[in-house]
C-alpha positions in Angstrom: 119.9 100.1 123.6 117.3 97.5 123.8 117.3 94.5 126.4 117.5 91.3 124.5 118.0 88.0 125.3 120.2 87.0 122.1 119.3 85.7 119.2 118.1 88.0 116.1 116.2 91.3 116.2 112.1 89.9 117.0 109.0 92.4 116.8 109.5 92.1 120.7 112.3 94.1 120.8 110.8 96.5 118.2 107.7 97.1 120.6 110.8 98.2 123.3 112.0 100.5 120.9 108.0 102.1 120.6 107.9 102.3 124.2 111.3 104.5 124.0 109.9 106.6 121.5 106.5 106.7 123.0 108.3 108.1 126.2 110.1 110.5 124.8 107.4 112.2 121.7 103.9 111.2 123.3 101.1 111.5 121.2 103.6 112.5 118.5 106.0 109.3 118.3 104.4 108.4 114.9 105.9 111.0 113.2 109.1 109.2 114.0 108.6 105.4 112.5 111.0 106.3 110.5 113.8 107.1 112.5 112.9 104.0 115.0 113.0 101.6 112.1 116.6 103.2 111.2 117.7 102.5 114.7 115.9 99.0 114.7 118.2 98.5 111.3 121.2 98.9 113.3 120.2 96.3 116.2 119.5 94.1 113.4 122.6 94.2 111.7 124.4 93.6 114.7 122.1 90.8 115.1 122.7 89.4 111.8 126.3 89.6 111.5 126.4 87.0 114.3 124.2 85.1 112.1 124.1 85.6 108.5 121.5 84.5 106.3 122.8 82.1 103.3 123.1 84.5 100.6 125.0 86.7 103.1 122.8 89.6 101.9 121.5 91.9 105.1 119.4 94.5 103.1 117.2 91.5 102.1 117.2 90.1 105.4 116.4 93.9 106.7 113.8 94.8 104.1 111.8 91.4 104.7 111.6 92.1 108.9 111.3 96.0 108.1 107.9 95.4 106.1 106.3 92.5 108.5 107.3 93.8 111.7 105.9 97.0 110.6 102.4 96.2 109.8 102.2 94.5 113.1 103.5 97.8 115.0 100.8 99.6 112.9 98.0 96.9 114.6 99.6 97.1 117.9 99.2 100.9 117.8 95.7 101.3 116.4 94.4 98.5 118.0 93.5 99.8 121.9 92.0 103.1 120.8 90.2 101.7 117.9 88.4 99.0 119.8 87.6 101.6 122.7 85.1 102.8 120.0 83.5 99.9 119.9 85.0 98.1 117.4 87.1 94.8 116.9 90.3 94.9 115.2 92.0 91.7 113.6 95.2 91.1 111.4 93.9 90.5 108.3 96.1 86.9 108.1 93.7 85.7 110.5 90.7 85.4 107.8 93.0 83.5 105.7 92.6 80.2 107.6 90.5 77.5 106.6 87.1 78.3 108.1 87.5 75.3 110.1 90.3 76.9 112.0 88.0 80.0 112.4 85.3 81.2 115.5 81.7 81.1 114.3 82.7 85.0 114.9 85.5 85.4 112.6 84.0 83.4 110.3 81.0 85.3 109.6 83.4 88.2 109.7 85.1 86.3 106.7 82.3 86.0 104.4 81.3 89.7 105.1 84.7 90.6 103.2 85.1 87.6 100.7 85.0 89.4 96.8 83.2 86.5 94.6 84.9 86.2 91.3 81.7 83.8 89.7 83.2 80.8 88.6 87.0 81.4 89.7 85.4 81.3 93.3 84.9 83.8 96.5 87.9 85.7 97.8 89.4 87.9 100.7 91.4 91.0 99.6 94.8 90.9 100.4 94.6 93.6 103.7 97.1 93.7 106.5 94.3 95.0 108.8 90.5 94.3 109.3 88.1 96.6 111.6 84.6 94.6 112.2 81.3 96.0 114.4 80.8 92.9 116.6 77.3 93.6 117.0 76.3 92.4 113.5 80.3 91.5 112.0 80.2 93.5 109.2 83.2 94.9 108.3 84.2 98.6 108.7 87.2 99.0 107.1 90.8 97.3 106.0 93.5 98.9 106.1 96.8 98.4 104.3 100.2 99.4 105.8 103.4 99.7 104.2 106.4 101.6 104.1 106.0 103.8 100.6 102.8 103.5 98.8 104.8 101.8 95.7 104.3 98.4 97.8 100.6 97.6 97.4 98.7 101.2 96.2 97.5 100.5 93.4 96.5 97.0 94.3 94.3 98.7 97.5 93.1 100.7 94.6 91.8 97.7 93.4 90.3 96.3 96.3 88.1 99.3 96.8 86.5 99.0 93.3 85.8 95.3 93.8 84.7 95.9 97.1 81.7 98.5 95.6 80.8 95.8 93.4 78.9 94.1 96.4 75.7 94.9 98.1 77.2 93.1 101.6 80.7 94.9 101.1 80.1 98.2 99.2 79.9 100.3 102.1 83.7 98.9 104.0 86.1 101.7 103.6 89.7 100.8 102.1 92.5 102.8 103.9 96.2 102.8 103.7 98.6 103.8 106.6 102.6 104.5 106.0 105.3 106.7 106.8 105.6 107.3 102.7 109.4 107.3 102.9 109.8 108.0 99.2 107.6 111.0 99.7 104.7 110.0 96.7 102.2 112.1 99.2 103.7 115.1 99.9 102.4 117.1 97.2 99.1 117.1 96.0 99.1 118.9 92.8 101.0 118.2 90.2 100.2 114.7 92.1 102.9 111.4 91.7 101.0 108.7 90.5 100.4 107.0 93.9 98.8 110.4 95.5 96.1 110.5 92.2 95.1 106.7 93.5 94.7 107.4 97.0 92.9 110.5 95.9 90.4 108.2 93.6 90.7 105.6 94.1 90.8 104.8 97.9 89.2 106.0 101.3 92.3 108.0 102.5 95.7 107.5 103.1 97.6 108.2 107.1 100.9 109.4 106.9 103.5 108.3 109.6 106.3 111.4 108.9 107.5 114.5 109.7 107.3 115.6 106.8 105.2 118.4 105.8 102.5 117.1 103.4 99.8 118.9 101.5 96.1 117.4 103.2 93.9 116.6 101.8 90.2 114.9 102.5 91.7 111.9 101.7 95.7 112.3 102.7 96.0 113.4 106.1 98.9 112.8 109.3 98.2 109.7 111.1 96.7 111.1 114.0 93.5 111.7 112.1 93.0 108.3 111.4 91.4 107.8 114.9 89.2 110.9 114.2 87.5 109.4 110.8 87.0 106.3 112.3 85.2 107.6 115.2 82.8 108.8 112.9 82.3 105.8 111.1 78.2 104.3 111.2 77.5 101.0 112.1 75.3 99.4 109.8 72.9 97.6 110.8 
């Protein structure tokens, strides 16, 4: 078990439970996000039973922290070895602050990414993840991570189309990292609904299983994610 120090289940303790499964599968422990977020919905329980939430209802309680505390594992782990390349990684919340609150840096970095709708205004796509070359802060590529692809994939689908639309942004690529727990990427032909918008739609989609999937240029295992960003150009 984790060491806590009371209190309910935090993404602290869910970085503990990382380190565990970092020590015992290495390079591999991303094929087991699953089975750590089932183990971190038992701590939680135990956590919550102490203190309910009103409605007395724990899968709510556990779905809500399961799907934050998970795109922040997803930053925490790409963000090292994606940076060693040269790049700067950000959550993609950050943008979302009045550019008052904002570095001159981050700031730029914002109107790199902001999709102008005309009249109805300039705005940021709704990313958990944002990869910028600090040289010149354009943006590389967001990335989108959720537990099954029903949760935002069609919507990241839709991001990369407005995204094209702009001289400054058409070159960003729109990727989606998950451990696809409903199984929508397994198989590529006949292909579920989600797998044909990935396919089309988006730059590629990382899965976080064991499960044996069918590749694809665009659907591959996670561990190839650090691989095709590597290779992406800096513009200048």
């Amino acid at each position: 078990m984790i060491e806590k120090n009371g209190g309910i289940m935090n993404f602290d303790d869910l970085l503990q439970l990382w380190g565990k499964w970092k020590n015992k599968y290495g390079e591999k422990a991303y094929k087991h996000i699953s089975e750590l977020l089932d183990e971190a919905k038992k701590i939680h329980k135990k956590d919550w039973e102490t203190n309910p939430t009103d409605k007395k209802d724990h899968e709510q309680s556990w779905r809500a922290f399961k799907g934050k505390n998970y795109e922040k594992l997803v930053l925490y782990i790409i963000k090292t070895e994606v940076e060693n390349f040269g790049f700067k990684v950000i959550d993609g919340n950050t943008l979302e602050r009045n550019s008052s609150g904002l570095t001159k840096e981050l700031s730029q970095v914002k109107r790199n990414l902001l999709i102008d709708y005309g009249e109805f205004g300039a705005h940021l796509p709704d990313v958990d993840i944002v990869i910028y070359n600090p040289e010149n802060l354009m943006v590389i590529a967001v990335v989108s991570s959720k537990i099954t692809l029903r949760e935002r994939i069609a919507q990241t689908g839709y991001w990369k189309l407005k995204l094209k639309q702009d001289e400054i942004t058409k070159d960003i690529k729109v990727f989606f990292i998950t451990p696809d727990e409903d199984g929508t990427l397994q198989i590529k032909t006949p292909a579920k609904k989600g797998r044909a918008i990935v396919e089309v739609d988006t730059d590629g989609s990382y899965v976080m299983s064991e499960s044996k999937i069918e590749e694809s240029d665009k659907v591959k295992t996670f561990d190839k994610f650090f691989e095709d960003i590597k290779k992406l150009k800096c513009r200048p």
